[in-house]
C-alpha positions in Angstrom: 94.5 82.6 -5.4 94.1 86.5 -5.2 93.6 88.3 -7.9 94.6 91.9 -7.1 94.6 94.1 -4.1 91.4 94.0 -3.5 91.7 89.8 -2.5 94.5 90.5 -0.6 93.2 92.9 1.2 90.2 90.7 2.4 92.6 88.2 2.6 94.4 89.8 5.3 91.2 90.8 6.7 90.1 87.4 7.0 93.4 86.3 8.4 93.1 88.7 11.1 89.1 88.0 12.2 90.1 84.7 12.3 93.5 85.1 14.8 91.0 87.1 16.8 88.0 84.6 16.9 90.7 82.0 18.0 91.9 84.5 20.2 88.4 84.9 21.9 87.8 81.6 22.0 91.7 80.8 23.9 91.1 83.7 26.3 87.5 82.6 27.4 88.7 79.1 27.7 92.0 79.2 29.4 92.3 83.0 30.7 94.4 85.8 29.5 97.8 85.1 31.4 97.9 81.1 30.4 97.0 82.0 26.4 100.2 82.5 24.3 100.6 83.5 20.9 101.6 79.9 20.1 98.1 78.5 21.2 96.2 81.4 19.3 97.9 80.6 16.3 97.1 76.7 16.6 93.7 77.4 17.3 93.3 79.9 14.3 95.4 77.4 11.9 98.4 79.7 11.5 101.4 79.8 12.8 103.4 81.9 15.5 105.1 84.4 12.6 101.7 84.8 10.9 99.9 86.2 14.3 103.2 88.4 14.9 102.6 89.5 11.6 98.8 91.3 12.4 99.7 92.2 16.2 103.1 93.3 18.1 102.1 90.9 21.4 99.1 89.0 22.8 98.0 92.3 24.5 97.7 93.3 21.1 95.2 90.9 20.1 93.3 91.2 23.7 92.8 94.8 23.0 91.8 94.3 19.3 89.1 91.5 20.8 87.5 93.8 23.1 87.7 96.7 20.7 85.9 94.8 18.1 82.7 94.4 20.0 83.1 98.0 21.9 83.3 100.1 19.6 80.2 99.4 17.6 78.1 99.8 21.0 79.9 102.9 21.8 79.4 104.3 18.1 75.6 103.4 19.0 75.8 105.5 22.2 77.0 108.6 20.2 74.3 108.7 18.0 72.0 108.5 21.5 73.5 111.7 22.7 73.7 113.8 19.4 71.7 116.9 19.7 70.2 116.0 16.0 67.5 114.2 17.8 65.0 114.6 20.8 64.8 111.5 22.2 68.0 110.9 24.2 66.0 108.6 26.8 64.5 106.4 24.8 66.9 106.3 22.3 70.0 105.2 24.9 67.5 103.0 26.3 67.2 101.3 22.6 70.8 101.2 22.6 71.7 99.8 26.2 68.5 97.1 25.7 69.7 96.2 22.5 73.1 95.1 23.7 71.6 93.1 25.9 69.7 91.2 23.9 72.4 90.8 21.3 74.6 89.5 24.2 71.7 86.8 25.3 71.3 86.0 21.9 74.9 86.1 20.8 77.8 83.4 22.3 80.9 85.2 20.9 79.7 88.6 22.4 79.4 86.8 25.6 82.4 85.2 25.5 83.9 88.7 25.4 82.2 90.2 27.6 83.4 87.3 30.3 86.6 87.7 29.4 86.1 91.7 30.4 84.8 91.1 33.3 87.6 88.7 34.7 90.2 89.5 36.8 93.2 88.2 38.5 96.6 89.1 39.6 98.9 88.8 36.7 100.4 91.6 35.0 98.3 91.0 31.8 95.2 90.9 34.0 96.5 94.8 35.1 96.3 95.6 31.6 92.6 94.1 31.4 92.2 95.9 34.0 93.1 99.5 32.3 91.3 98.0 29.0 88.4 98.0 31.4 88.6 101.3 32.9 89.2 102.7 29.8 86.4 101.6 28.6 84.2 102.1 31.9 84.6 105.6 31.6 84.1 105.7 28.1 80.6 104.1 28.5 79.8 106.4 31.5 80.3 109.6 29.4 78.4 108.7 26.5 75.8 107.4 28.8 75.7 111.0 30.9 75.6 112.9 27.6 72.5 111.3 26.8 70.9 112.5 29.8 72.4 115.6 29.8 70.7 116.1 27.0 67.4 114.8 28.4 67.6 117.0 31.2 67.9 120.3 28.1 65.0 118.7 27.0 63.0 118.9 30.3 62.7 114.9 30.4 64.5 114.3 33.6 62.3 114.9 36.8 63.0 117.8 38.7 66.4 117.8 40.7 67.6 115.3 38.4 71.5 114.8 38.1 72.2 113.3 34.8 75.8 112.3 35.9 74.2 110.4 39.2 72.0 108.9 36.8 74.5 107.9 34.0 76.8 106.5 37.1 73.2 104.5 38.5 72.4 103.0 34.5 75.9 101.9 34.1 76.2 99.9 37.5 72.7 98.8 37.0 74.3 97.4 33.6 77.3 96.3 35.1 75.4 94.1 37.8 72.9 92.2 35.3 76.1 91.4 33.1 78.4 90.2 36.1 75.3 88.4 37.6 74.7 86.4 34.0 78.1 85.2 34.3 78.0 83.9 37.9 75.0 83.1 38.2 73.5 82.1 34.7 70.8 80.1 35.6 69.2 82.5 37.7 69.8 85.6 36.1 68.9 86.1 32.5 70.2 89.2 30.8 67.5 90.2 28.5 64.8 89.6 30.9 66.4 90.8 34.0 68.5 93.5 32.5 65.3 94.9 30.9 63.9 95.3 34.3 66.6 96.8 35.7 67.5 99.1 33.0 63.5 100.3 33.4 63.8 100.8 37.0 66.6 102.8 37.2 65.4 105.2 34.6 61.7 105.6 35.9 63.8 106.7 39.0 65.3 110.1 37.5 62.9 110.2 34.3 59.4 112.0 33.5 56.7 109.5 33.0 55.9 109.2 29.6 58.8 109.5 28.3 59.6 106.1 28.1 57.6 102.4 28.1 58.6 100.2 30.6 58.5 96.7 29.2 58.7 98.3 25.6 60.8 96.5 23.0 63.8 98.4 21.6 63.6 101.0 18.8 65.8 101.1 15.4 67.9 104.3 15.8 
């Protein structure tokens, strides 16, 4: 029974983790276009009124899905670019590598991310689709901020474009993360994407500014 606001409150927040859990767990499993509301509800343990009642539509819930697990990892990516601290590279290295083992590690984050990466031709894929871009360009800025402020900081070798480079890291990230999903088996996403994420930086930054095969730093 709730006891005041503050129950309520949590109440409602609890409500609305779990619509979006079941939510996750509907669009992984049966795609965006062939989820309705009806089967998120069923899945959560609610009913159709009680889902309307957090979210206007199931776009709605798709875009509160992804921005649940974006928005922490773009918050991260801000604090690699602020001009607070001098170690942009290794610090959006920390970040990116990070992510990627909380995504090997982590089954709803993966779920999520699958679900991002799908595509098809029905009008809710198109508005995956501009979720995506949204969220592509996003990354990309954050990520060529970082290096922009490497490159201030004379850690980018000379000639050294930190937009090319932010547009090389995030298809470098791109491809580990698509691969992992086709091809699970073969590619691994902390191991692999490590490597990749290592080689594309060593190709526009100073040695020593960064380890190769070095384990993520706390921010």
């Amino acid at each position: 029974m709730s006891n005041g606001p503050k129950d309520h409150k949590e109440e409602t927040q609890a409500t609305r983790e779990g619509i979006l859990d079941a939510a996750e767990s509907c669009f992984h499993e049966h795609g965006v276009a062939r989820t309705t509301l009806e089967m998120i509800g069923a899945r959560a343990g609610y009913t159709r009124g009680a889902v309307y009642w957090h979210f206007k539509n199931k776009i709605d819930v798709l875009a509160a899905v992804i921005e649940r697990v974006r928005l922490p990892f773009m918050q991260e990516l801000d604090r690699a670019a602020t001009e607070s601290r001098d170690t942009p590279v290794l610090d959006l290295r920390s970040v990116i590598l990070g992510s990627l083992i909380d995504l090997a590690q982590d089954e709803r984050l993966r779920n999520t991310m699958e679900i991002m990466l799908r595509s098809d031709s029905s009008a809710d894929s198109k508005v995956l689709a501009d979720l995506q871009q949204e969220g592509f360009r996003d990354g990309l800025e954050r990520m060529a901020r970082a290096l922009r402020r490497a490159g201030q900081l004379g850690q980018l070798k000379p000639g050294a474009n930190p937009e090319v480079a932010a547009r090389m890291l995030h298809a470098t990230v791109l491809g580990v993360l698509h691969g992992a999903m086709v091809e699970p088996d073969l590619m691994d996403i902390r191991r692999d994407g490590m490597l990749a994420l290592d080689m594309t930086l060593a190709a526009y930054v100073k040695e020593g500014v960064f380890e190769a095969g070095s384990a993520p730093t706390p921010l």
